[in-house]
BATIKE-674555 format. One record per residue (C-alpha): residue in one letter; x, y, z. Coordinates in pm, whole numbers, plus 50000, padded with zeros to 5 digits. Example, Ala and Ser with C-alpha at 12.3 -4.5 7.8 and 13.67 -1.06 7.14 Angstrom:
A512304955050780/S513674989450714/
This chain:
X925854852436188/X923214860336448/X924494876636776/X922874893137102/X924604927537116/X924564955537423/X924804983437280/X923965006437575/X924705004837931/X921094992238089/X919474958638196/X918554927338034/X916004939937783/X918184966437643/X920294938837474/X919474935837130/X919024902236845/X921284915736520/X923194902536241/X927094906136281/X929914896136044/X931444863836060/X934824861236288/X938024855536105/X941294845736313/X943904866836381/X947894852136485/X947214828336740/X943384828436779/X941244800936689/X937054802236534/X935394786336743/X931624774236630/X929494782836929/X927424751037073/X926434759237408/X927544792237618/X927404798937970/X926464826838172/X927174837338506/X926034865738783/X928524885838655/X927184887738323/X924024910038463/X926524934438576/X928624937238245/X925864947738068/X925234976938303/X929274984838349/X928854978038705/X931754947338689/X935164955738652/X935184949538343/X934074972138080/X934584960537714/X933784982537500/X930464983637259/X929384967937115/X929434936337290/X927764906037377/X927654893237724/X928784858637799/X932614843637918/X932554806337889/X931364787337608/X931584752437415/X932174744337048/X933524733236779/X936524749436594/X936174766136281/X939254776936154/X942894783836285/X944974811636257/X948474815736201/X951204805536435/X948194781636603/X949584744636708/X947884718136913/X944664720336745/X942564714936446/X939974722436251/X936774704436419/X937904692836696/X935764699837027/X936974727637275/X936294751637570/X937044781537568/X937104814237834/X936554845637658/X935334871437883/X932944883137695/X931244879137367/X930084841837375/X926314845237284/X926684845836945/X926804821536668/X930904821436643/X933684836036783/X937434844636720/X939624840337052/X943044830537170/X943914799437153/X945864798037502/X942224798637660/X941364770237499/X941124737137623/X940534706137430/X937304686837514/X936624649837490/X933874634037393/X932684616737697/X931804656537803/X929004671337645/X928884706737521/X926284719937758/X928144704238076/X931674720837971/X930474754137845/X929554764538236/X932744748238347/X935754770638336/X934334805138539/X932614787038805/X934204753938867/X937744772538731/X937634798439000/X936674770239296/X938934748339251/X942064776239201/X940024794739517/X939934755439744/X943004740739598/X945814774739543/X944704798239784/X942194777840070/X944424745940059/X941864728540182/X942934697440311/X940624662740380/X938834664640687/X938674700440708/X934974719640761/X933754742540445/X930904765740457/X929554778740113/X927564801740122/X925054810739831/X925354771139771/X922884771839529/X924284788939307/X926514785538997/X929894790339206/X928024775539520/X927284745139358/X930984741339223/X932384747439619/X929674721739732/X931384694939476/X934694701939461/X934874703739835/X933754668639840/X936184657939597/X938594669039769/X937564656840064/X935984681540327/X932744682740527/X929844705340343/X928154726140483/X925914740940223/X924174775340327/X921344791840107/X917904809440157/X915594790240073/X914794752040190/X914014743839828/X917864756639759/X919184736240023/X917324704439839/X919374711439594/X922164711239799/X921704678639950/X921394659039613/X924914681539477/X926234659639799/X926364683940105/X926794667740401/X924644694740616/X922764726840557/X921734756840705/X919044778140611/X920454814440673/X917084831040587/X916094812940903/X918814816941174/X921684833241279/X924834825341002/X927124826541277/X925224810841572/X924684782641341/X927804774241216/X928994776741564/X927224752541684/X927364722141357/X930954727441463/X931174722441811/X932354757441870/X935014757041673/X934494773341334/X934684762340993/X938014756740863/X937384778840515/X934394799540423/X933814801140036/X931534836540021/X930244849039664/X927654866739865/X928824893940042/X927114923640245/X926294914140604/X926474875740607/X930194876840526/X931204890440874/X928474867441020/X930834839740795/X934164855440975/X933004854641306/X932154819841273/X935484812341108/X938054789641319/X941344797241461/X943604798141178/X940624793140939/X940444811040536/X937664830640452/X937524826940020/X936344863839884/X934734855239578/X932264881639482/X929084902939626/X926644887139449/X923974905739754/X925284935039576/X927454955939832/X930924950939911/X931184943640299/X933694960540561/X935074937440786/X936184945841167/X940064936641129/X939894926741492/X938294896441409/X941354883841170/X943594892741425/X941874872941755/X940874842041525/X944544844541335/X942144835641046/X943284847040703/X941234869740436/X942044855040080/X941054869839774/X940274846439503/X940804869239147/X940574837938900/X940454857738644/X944004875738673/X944914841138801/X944294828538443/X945954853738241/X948934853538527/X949684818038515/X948094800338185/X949934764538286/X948394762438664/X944934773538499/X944974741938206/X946474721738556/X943434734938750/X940494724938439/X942474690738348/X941664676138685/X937944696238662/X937624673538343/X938894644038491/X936504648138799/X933664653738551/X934524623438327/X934674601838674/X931224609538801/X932634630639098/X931064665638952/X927974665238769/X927024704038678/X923484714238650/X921934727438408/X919174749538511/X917844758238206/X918534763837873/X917634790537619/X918124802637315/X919484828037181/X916634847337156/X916064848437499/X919284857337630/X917444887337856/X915324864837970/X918184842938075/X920024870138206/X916814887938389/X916554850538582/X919994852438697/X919264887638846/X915904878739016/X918174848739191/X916104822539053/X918444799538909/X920394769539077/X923334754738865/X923994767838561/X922074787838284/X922964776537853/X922654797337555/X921804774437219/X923224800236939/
């Protein structure tokens, strides 16, 4: 089978089109026949060992992906051979097949189509468990994304409406904040433009927003805090602006705002049962109408770097497929 392999730390074009041996399951895993995969911002560092995780090579990048399975292994029960699944992996997914554990599997139905659920689980897995567990966001309440554009973004940006909360969408770009707009944001603010804080400030009457979702990072997140409300959550989600920001503990203490770390990934592997919890009501939302992901492009295989180099140059909105 045909996979796209990093075999050295680097960027995008070091990754590498080969032939690989056909998966075979082990005690509890599950072949799955790859349809569509996913890939995030994360995946650009993986390949470089920049993320925190480092899997070792070779390896092919990609953690979410939709399929058919394949074949079962022993001890497997709740599925069958060809029925439609997704599947978190971590890594690995851009390639024709794959062997993987069936407790990160989730059965698919029909009414979803491959390229839709293979970008579910990482983005729209860690929003909801990042709103729902750890925000609590309640109806009525004021959320600010930030980076709303993006793969995450756009998940806060929908889930926050279905469950409920004012929008406020925040990007760089007015073409981005389109986008926004037609994902359902009630208002947006172009932080390329104006002051984060002064902004936010003032859509909300002086009073904050109730939970900032931030996958950016570097200086906008303490721009975010300080526009935070009294007793508001601020969601760390990643540093997607590439440096990991300090912030002035004062400010939690005179807001009695709270810092929350969103780890979905642990959060996952922790607690299996909440995570299936989490993606059934994802899939319900999706089936509904309520979340509509976007697919910003598709590639193939082939073209993986060139999917990956995209991500890196910040040029994507929604998600980004891989056809094996």
């Amino acid at each position: 089978m045909k996979a796209i392999i990093s075999k050295q730390s680097g960027p995008p074009e070091t990754l590498v089109l080969e032939d690989v041996d056909d998966p075979r399951p082990a005690p509890g895993e599950v072949v799955v026949t790859i349809e569509s995969a996913a890939l995030n911002f994360f995946d650009t560092l993986i390949i470089e060992d920049k993320y925190q995780y480092k899997p070792d090579r070779p390896f092919s990048p990609g953690a979410e992906f939709a399929g058919t399975i394949e074949a079962l292994g022993q001890d497997v029960s709740g599925f069958e051979t060809g029925q439609r699944v997704m599947a978190y992996s971590g890594w690995n997914a851009c390639r024709e097949k794959l062997a993987v554990d069936a407790s990160k599997v989730i059965a698919l139905p029909d009414s979803i189509s491959s390229d839709a659920a293979a970008g579910l689980t990482v983005t729209y897995g860690t929003t909801i468990h990042g709103l729902r567990d750890r925000a609590m966001l309640k109806p009525g309440e004021t959320l600010a994304v930030l980076g709303a554009a993006g793969g995450v973004g756009q998940a806060a940006v929908e889930i926050g409406k279905a469950m409920g909360a004012r929008v406020i969408a925040c990007a760089s770009s007015e073409e981005k904040l389109a986008f926004c707009r037609k994902l359902g944001a009630d208002e947006t603010l172009n932080y390329s433009e104006v002051s984060l804080k002064d902004a936010l400030k003032e859509m909300t009457d002086g009073k904050g927003a109730d939970v900032v979702y931030d996958p950016v990072g570097a200086d906008l997140a303490e721009e975010a805090v300080r526009a935070t409300a009294w007793k508001g959550r601020f969601l760390v989600i990643g540093f997607a602006a590439g440096t990991i920001p300090k912030i002035p503990l004062n400010l939690v203490l005179l807001k009695g705002c709270s810092l929350v770390g969103v780890f979905w990934g642990s959060f996952a592997q922790r607690t299996p049962e909440h995570h299936r919890t989490n993606m059934a009501m994802i899939l319900d939302w999706v089936a509904e109408g309520k979340i509509r992901p976007h697919i910003d492009k598709t590639y193939s295989l082939a073209d993986t770097p060139k999917a990956l180099q995209a991500l890196a140059e910040r040029k994507v909105m929604g998600k980004v497929i891989i056809k094996p």
